[in-house]
C-alpha positions in Angstrom: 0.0 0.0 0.0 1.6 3.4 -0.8 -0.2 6.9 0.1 0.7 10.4 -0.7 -0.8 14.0 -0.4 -2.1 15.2 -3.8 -2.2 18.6 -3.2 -3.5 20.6 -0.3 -6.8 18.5 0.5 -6.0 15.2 -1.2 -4.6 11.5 -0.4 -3.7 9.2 -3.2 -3.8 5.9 -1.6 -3.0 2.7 -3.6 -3.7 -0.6 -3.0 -1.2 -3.4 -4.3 -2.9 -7.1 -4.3 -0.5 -10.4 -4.4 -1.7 -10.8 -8.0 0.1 -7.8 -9.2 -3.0 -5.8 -9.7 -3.1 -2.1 -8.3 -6.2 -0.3 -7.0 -5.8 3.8 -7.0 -8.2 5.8 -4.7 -8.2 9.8 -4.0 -9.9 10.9 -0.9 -11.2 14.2 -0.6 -10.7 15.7 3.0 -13.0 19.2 3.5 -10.3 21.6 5.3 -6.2 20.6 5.1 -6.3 19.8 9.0 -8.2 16.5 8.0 -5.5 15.5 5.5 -2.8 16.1 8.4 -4.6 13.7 10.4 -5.1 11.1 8.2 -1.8 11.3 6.9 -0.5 11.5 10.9 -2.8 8.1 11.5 -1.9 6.2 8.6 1.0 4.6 9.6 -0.4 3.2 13.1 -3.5 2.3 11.2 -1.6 0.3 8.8 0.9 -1.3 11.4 -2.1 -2.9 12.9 -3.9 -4.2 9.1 -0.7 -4.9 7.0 
């Protein structure tokens, strides 16, 4: 999984399957502040999941 700010209110996350197949996603977030925390979060979330 790889995830990235795309500009100042958007996450590009992408999700890479065993099979070699990729899944792309962009999340919206209303105000910047919501991007900081998801970007903050991320990595714990993912240490638990992955």
């Amino acid at each position: 999984m790889r995830y990235a700010a795309e500009g100042p209110k958007h996450l590009r996350v992408v999700v890479h399957l065993h099979d070699g197949t990729a899944h792309p996603c962009l999340l919206a977030a209303r105000k910047r502040a919501r991007l900081q925390e998801w970007l903050e979060d991320l990595p714990l979330i993912l240490e638990c999941f992955v």
